[in-house]
Biopython code that builds the backbone (N, CA, C, O; Angstrom):
import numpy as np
from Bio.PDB.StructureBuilder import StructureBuilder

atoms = [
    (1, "UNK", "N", (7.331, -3.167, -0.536)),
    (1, "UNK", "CA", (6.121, -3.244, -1.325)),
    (1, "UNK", "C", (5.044, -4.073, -0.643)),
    (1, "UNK", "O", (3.871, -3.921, -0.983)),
    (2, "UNK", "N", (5.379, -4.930, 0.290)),
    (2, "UNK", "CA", (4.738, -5.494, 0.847)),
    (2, "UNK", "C", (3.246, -5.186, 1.575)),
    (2, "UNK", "O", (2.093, -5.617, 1.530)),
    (3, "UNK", "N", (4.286, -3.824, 2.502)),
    (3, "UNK", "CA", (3.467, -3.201, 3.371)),
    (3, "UNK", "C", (2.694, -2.563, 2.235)),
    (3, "UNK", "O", (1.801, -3.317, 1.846)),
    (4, "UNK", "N", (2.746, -1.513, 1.637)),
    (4, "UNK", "CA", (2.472, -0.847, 0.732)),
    (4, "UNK", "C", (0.760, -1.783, 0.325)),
    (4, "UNK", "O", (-0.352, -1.388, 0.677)),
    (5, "UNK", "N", (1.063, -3.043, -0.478)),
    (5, "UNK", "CA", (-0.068, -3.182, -0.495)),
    (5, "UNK", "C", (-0.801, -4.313, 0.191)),
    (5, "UNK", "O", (-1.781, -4.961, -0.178)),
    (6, "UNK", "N", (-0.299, -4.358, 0.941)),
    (6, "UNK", "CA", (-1.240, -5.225, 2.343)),
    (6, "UNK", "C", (-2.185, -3.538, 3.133)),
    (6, "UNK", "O", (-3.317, -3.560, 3.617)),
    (7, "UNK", "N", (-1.364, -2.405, 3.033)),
    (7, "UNK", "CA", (-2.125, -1.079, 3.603)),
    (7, "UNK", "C", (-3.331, -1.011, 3.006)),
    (7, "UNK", "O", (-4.429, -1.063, 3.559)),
    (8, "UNK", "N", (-2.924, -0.809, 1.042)),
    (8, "UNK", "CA", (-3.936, -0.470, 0.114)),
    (8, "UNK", "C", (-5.418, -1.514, 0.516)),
    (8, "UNK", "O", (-6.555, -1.115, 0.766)),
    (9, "UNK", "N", (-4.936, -2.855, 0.467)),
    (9, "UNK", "CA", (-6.018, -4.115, 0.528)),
    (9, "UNK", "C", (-6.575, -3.911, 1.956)),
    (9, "UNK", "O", (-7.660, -4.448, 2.178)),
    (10, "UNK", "N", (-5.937, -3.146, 3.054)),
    (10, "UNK", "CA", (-7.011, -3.083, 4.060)),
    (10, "UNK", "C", (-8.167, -1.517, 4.108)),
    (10, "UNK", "O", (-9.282, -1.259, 4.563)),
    (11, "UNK", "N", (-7.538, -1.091, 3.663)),
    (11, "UNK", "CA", (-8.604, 0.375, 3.005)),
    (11, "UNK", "C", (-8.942, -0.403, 2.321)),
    (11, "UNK", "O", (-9.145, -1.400, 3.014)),
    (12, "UNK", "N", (-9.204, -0.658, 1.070)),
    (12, "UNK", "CA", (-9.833, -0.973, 0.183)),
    (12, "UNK", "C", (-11.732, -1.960, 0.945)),
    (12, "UNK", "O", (-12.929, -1.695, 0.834)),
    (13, "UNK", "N", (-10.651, -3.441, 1.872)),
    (13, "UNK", "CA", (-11.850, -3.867, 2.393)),
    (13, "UNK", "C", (-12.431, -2.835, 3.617)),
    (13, "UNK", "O", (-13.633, -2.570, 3.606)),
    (14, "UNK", "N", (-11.701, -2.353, 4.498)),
    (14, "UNK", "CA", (-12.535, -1.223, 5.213)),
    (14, "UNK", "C", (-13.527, -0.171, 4.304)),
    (14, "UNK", "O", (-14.601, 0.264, 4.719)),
    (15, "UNK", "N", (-13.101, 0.052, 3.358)),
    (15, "UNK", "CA", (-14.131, 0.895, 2.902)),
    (15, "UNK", "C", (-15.336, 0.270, 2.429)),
    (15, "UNK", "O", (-16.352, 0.966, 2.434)),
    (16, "UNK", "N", (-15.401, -0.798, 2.062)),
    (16, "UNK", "CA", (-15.956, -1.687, 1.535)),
    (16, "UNK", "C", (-17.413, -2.328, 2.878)),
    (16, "UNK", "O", (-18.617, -2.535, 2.725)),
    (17, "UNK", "N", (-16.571, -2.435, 3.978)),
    (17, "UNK", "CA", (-17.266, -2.718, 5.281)),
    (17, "UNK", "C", (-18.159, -1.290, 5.428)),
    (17, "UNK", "O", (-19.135, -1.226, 4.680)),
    (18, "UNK", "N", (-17.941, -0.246, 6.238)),
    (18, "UNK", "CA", (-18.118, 0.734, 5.689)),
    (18, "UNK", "C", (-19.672, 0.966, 4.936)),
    (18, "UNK", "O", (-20.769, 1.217, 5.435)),
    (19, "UNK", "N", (-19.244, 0.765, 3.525)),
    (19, "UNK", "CA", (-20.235, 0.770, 2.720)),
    (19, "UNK", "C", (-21.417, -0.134, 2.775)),
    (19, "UNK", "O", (-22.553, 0.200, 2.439)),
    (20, "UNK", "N", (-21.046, -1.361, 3.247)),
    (20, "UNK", "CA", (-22.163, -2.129, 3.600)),
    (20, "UNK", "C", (-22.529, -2.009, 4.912)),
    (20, "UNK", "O", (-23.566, -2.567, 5.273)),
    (21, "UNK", "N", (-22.079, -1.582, 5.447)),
    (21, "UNK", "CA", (-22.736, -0.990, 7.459)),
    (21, "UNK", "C", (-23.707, -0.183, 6.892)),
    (21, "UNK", "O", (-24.897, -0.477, 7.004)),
    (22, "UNK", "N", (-23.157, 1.260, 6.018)),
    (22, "UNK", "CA", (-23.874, 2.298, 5.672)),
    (22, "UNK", "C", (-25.265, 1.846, 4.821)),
    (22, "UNK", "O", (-26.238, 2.592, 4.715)),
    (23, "UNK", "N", (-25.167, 0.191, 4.102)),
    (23, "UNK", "CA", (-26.676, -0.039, 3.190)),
    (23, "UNK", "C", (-27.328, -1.148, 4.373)),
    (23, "UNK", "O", (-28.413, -1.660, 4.098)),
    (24, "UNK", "N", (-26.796, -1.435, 5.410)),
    (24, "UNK", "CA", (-27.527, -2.053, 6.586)),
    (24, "UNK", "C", (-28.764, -0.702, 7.423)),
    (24, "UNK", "O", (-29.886, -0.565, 7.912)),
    (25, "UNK", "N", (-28.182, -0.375, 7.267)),
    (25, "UNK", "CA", (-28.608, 1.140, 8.362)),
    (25, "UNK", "C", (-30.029, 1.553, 7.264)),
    (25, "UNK", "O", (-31.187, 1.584, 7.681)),
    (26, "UNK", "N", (-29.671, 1.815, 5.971)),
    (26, "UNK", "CA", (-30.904, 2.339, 5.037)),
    (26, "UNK", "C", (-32.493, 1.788, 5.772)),
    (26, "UNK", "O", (-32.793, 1.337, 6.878)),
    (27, "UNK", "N", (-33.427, 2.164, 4.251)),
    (27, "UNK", "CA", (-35.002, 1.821, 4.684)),
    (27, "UNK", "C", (-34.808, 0.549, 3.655)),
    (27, "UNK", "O", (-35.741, -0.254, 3.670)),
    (28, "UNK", "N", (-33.746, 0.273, 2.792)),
    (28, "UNK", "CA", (-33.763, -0.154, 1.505)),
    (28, "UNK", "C", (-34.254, -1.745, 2.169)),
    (28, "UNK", "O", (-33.753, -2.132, 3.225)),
    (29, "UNK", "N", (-35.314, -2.616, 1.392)),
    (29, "UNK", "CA", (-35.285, -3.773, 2.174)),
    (29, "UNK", "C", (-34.525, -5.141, 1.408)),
    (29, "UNK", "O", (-34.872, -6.306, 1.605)),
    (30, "UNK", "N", (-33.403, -4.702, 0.486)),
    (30, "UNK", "CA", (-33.040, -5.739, -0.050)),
    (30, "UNK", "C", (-31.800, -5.545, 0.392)),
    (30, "UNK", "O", (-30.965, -5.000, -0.330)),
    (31, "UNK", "N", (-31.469, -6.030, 1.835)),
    (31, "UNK", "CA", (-30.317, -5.905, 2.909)),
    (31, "UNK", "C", (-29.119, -7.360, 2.238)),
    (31, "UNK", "O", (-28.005, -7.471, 2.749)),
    (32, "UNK", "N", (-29.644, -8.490, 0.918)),
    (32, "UNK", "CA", (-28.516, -9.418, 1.302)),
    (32, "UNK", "C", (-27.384, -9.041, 0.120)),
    (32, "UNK", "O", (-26.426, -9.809, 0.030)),
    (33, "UNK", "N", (-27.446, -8.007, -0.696)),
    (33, "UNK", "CA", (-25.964, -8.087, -1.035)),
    (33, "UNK", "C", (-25.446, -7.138, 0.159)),
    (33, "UNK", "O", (-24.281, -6.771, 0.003)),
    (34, "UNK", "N", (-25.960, -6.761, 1.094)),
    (34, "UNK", "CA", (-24.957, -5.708, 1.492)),
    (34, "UNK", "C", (-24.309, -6.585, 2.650)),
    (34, "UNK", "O", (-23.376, -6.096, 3.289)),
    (35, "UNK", "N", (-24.897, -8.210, 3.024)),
    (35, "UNK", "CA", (-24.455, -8.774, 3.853)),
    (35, "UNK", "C", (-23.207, -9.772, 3.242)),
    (35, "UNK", "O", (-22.354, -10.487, 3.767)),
    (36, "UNK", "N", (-23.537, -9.459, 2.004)),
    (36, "UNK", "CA", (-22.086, -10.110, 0.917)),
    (36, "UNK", "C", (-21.157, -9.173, 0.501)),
    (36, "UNK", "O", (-20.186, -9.734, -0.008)),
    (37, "UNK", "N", (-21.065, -7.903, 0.517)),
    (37, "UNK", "CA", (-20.356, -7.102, 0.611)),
    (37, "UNK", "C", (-19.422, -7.023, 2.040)),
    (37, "UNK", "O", (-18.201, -6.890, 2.122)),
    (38, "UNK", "N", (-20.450, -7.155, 3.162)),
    (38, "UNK", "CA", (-19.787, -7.155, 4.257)),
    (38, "UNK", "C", (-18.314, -8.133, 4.567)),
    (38, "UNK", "O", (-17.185, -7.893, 4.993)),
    (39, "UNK", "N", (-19.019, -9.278, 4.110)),
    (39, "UNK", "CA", (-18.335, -10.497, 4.007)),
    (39, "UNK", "C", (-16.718, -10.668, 3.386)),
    (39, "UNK", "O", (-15.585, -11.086, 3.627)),
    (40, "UNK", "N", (-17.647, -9.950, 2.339)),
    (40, "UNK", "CA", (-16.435, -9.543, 1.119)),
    (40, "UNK", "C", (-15.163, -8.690, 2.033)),
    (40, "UNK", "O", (-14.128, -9.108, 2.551)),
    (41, "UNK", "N", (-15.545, -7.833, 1.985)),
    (41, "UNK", "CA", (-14.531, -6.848, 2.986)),
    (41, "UNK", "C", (-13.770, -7.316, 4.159)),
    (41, "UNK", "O", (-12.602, -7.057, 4.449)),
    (42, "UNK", "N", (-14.795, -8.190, 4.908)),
    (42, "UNK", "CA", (-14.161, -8.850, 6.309)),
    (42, "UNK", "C", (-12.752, -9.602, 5.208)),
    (42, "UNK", "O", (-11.673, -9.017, 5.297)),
    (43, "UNK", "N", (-12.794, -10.336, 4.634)),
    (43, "UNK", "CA", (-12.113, -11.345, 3.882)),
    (43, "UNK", "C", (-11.066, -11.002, 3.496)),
    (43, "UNK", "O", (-10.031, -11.646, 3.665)),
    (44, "UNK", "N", (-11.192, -9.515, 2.688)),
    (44, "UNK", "CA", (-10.066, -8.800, 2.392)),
    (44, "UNK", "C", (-8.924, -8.159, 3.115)),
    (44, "UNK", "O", (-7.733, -8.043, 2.825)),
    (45, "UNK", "N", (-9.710, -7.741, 4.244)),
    (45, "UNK", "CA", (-9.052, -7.014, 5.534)),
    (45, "UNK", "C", (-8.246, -8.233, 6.747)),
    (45, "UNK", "O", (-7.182, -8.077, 7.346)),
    (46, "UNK", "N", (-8.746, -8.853, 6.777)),
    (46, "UNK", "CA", (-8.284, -10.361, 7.284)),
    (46, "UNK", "C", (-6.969, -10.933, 6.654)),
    (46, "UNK", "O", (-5.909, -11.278, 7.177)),
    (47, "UNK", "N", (-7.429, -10.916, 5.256)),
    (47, "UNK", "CA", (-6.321, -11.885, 4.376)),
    (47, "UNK", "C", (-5.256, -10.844, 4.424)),
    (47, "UNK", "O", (-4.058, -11.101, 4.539)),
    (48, "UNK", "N", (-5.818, -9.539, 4.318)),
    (48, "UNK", "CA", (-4.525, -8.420, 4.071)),
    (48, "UNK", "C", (-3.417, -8.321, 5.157)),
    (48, "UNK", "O", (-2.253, -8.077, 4.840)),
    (49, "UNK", "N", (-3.797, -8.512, 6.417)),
    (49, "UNK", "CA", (-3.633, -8.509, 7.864)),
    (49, "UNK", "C", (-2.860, -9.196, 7.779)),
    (49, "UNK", "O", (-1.732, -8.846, 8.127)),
    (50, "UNK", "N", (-3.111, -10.627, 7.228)),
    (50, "UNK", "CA", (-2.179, -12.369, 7.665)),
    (50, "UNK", "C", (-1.097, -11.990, 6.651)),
    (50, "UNK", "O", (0.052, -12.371, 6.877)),
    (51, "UNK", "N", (-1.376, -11.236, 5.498)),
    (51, "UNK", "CA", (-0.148, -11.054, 4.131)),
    (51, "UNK", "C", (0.831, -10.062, 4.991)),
    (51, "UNK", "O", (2.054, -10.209, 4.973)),
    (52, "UNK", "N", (0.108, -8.935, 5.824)),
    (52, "UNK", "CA", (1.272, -8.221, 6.332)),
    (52, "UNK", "C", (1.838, -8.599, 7.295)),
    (52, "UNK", "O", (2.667, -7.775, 7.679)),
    (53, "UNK", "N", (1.757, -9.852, 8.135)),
    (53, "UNK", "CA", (2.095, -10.802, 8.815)),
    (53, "UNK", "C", (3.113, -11.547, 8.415)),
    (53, "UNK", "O", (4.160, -11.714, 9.040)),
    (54, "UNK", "N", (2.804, -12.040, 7.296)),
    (54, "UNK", "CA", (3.755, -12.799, 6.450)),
    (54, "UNK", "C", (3.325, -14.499, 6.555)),
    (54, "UNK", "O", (3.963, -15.392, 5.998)),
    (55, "UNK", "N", (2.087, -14.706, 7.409)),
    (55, "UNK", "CA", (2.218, -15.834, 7.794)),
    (55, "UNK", "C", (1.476, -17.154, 6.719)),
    (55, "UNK", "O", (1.250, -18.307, 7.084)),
    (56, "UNK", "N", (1.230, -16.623, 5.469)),
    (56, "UNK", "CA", (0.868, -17.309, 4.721)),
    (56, "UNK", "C", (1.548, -17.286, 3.411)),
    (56, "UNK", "O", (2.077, -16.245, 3.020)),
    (57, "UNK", "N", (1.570, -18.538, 2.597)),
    (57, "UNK", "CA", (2.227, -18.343, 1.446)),
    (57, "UNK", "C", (1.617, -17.218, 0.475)),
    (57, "UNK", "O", (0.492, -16.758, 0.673)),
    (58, "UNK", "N", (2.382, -16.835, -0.517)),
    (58, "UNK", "CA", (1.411, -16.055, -1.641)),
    (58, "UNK", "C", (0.696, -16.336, -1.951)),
    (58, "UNK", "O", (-0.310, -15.787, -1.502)),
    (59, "UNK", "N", (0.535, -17.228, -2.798)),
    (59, "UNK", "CA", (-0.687, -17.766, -3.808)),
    (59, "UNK", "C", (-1.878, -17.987, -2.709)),
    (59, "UNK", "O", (-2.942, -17.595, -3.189)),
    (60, "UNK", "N", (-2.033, -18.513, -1.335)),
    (60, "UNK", "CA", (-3.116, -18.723, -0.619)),
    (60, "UNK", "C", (-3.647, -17.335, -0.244)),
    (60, "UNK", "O", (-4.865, -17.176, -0.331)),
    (61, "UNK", "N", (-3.189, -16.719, 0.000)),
    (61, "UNK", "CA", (-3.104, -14.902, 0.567)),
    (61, "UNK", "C", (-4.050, -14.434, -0.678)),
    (61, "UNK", "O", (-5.123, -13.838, -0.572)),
    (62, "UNK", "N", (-3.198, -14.971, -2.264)),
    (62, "UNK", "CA", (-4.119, -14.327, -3.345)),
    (62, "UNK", "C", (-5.117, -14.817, -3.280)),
    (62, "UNK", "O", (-6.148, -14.160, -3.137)),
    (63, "UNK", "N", (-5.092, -16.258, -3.375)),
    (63, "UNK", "CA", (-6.793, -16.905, -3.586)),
    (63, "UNK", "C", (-7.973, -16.332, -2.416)),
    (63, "UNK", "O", (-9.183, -16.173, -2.577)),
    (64, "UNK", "N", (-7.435, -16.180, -1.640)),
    (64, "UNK", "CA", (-8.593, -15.408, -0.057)),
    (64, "UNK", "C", (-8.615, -14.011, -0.650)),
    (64, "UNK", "O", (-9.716, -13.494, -0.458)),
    (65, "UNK", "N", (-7.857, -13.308, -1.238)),
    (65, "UNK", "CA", (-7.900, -11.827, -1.662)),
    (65, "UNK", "C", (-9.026, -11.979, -2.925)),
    (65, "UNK", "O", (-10.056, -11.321, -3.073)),
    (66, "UNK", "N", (-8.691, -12.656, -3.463)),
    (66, "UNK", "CA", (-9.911, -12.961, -5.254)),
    (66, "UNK", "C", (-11.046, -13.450, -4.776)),
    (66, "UNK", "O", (-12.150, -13.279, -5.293)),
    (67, "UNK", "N", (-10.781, -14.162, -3.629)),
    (67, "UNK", "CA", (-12.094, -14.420, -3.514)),
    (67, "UNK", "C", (-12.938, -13.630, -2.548)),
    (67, "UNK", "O", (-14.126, -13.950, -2.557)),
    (68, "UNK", "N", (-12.509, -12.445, -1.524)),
    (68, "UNK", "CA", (-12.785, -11.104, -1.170)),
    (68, "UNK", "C", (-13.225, -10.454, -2.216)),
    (68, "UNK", "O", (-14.406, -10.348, -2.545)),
    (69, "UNK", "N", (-12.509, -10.111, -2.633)),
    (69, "UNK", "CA", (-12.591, -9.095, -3.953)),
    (69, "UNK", "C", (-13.421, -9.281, -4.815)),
    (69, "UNK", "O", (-13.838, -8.267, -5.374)),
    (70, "UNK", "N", (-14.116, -10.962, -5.363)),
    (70, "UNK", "CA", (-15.263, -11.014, -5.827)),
    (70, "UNK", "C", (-16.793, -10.999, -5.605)),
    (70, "UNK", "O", (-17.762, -10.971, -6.363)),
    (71, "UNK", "N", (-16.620, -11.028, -4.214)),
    (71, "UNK", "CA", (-17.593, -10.925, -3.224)),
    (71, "UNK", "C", (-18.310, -9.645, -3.214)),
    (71, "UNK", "O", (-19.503, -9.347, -3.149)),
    (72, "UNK", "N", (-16.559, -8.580, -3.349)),
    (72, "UNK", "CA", (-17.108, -7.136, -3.105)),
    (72, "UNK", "C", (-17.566, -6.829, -4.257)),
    (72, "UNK", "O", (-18.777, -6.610, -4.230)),
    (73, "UNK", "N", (-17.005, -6.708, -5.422)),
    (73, "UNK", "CA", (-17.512, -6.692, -6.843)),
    (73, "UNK", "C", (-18.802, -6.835, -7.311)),
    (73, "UNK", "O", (-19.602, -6.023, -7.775)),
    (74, "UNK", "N", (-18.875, -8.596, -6.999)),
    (74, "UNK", "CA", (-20.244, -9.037, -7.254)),
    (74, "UNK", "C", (-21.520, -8.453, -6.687)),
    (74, "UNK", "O", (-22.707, -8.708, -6.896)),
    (75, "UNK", "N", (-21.051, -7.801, -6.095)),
    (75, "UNK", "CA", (-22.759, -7.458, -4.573)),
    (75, "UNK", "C", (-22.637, -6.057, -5.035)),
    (75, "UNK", "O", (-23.666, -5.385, -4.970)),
    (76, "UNK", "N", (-21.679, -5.555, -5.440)),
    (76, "UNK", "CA", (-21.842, -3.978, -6.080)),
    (76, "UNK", "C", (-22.524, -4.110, -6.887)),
    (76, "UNK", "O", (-23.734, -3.886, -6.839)),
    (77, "UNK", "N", (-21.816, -4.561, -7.950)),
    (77, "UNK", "CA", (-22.678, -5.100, -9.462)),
    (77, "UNK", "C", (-23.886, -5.537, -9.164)),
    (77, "UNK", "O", (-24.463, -4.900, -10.045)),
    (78, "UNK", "N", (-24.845, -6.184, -8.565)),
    (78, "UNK", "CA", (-25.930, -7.145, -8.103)),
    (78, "UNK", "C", (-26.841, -5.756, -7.574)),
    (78, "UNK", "O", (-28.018, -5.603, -7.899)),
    (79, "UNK", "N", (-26.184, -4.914, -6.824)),
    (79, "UNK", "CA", (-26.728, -3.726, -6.274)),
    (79, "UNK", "C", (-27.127, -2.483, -6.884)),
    (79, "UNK", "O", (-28.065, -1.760, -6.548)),
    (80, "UNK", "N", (-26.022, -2.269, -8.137)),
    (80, "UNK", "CA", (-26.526, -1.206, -8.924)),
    (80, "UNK", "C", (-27.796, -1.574, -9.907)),
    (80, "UNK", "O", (-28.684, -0.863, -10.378)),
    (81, "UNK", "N", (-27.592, -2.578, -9.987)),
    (81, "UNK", "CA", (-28.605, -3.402, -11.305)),
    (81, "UNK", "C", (-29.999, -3.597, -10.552)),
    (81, "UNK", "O", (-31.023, -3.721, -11.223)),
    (82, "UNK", "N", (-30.032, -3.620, -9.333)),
    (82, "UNK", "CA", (-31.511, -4.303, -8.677)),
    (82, "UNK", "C", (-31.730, -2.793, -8.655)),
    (82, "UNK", "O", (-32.881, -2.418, -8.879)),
    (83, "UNK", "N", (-30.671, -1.749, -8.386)),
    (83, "UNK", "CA", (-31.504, -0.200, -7.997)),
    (83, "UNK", "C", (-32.159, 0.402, -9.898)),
    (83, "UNK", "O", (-33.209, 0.924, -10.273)),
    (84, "UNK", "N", (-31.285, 0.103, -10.400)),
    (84, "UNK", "CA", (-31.171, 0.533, -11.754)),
    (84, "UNK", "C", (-30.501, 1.906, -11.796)),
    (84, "UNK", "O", (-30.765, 3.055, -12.152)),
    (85, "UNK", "N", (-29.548, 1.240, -11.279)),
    (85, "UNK", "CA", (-28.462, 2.957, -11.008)),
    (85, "UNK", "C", (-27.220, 2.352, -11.186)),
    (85, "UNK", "O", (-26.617, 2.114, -10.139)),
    (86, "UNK", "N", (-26.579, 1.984, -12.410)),
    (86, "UNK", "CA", (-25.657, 1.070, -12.684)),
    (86, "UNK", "C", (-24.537, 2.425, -13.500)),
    (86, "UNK", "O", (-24.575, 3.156, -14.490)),
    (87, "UNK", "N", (-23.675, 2.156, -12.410)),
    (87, "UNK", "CA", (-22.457, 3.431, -12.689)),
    (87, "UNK", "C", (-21.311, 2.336, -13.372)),
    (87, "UNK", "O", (-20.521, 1.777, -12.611)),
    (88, "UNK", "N", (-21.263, 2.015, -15.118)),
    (88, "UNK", "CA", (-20.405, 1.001, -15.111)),
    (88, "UNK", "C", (-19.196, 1.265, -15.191)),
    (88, "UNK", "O", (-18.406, 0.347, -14.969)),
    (89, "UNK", "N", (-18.621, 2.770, -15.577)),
    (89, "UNK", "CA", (-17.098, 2.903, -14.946)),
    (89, "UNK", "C", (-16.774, 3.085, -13.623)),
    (89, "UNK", "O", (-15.642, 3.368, -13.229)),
    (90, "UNK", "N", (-17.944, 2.897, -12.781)),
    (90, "UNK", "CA", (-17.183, 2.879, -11.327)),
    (90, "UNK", "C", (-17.503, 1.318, -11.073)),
    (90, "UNK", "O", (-17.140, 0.927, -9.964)),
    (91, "UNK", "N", (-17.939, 0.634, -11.661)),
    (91, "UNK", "CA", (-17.591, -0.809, -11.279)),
    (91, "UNK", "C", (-16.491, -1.319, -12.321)),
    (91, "UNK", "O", (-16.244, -2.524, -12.365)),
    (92, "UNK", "N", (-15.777, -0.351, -13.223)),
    (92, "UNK", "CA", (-14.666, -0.868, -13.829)),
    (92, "UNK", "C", (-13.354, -0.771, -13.073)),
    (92, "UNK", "O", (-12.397, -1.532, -13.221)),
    (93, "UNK", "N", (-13.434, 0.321, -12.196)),
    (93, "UNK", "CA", (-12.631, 0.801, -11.457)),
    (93, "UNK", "C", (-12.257, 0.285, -10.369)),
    (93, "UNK", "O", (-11.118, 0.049, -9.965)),
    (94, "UNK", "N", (-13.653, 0.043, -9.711)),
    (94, "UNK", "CA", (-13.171, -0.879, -8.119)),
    (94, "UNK", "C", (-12.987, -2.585, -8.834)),
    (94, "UNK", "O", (-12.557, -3.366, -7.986)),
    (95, "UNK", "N", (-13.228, -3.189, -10.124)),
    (95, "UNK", "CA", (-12.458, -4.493, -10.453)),
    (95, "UNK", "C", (-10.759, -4.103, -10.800)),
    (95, "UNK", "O", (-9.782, -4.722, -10.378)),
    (96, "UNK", "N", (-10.759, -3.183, -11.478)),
    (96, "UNK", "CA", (-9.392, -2.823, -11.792)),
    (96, "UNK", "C", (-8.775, -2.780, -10.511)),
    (96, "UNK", "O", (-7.773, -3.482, -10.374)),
    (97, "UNK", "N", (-9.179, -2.076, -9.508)),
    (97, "UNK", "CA", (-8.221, -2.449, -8.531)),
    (97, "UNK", "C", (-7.960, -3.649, -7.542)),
    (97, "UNK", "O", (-6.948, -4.073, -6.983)),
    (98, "UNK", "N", (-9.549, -4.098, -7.560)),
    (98, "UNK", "CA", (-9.450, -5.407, -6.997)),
    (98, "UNK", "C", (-7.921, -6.554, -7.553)),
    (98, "UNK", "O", (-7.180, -7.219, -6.829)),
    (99, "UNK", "N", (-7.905, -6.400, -9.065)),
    (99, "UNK", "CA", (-7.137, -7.207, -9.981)),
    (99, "UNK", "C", (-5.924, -7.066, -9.530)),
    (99, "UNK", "O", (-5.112, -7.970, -9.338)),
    (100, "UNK", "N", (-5.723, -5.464, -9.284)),
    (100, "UNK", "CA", (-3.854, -4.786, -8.725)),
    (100, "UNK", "C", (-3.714, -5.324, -7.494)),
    (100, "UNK", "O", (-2.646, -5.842, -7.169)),
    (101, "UNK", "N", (-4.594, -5.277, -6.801)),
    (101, "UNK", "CA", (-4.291, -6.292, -5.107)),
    (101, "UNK", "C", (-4.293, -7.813, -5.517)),
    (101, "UNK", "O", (-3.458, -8.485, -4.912)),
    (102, "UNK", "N", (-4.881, -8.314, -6.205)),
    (102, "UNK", "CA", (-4.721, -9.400, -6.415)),
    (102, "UNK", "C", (-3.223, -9.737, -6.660)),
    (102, "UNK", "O", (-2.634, -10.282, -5.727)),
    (103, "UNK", "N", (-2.648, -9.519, -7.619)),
    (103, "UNK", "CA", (-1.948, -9.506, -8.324)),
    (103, "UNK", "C", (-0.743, -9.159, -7.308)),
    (103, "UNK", "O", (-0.051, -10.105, -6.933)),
    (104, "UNK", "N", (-0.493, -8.055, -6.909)),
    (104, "UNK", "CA", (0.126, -7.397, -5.507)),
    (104, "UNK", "C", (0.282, -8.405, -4.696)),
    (104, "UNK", "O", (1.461, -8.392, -4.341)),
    (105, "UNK", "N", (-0.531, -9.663, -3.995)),
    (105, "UNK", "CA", (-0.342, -10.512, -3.218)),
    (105, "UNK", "C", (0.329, -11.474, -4.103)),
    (105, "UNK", "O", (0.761, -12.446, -3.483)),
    (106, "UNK", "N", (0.506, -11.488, -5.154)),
    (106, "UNK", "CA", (0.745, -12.963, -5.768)),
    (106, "UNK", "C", (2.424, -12.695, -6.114)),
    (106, "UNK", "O", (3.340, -13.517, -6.116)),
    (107, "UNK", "N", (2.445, -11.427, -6.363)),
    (107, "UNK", "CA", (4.035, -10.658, -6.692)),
    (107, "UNK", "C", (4.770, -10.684, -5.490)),
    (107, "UNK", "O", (5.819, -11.328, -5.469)),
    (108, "UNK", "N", (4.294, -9.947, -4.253)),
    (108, "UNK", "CA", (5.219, -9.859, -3.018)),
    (108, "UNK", "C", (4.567, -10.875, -1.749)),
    (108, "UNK", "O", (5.146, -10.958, -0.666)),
]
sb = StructureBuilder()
sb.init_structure("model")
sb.init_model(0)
sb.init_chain("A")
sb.init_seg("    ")
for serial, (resi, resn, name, xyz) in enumerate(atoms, 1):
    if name == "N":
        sb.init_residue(resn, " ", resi, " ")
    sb.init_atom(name, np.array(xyz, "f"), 0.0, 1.0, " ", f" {name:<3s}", serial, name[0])
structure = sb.get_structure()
């Protein structure tokens, strides 16, 4: 289970990277959540890396994952609301899963 979701948590922040490369690149000129998104993702993909490593305890692995994961959240949320294009079951969705990786690091 380990691997399993140390895999999920590095898709998750790759896509996440990804998505903020893709709102760097735009004409859009309000570039800083997408540089907190970025962030967000690096964090996740990192922490996920060291969890499939093994080289950190759980609970520290979770706290770097929650605090990834709120990063990515927050700058979504921050992003739909400044566009006024606020999709709120797809920001229920990427917290819901943020919560299962969380949680995932704190279990295995």
């Amino acid at each position: 289970m380990r691997i399993a979701v140390s895999v999920l948590a590095i898709l998750f922040g790759l896509l996440h990277i990804i998505a903020a490369v893709t709102q760097f690149k735009s004409k859009d000129p309000a570039r800083g959540f997408a540089i907190v998104m970025f962030c967000g993702g690096i964090c996740v993909t990192f922490e996920a890396v060291a969890h499939l490593i093994g080289s950190n305890p759980g609970w520290m692995d979770a706290l770097a994952c929650a605090t990834g994961c709120m990063l990515i959240c927050f700058s979504a949320y921050a992003n739909g609301r400044r566009s006024g294009n606020l999709h709120l079951s797809h920001h229920i969705v990427r917290g819901t899963i943020a919560a299962l990786l969380v949680a995932g690091f704190v279990i295995w």
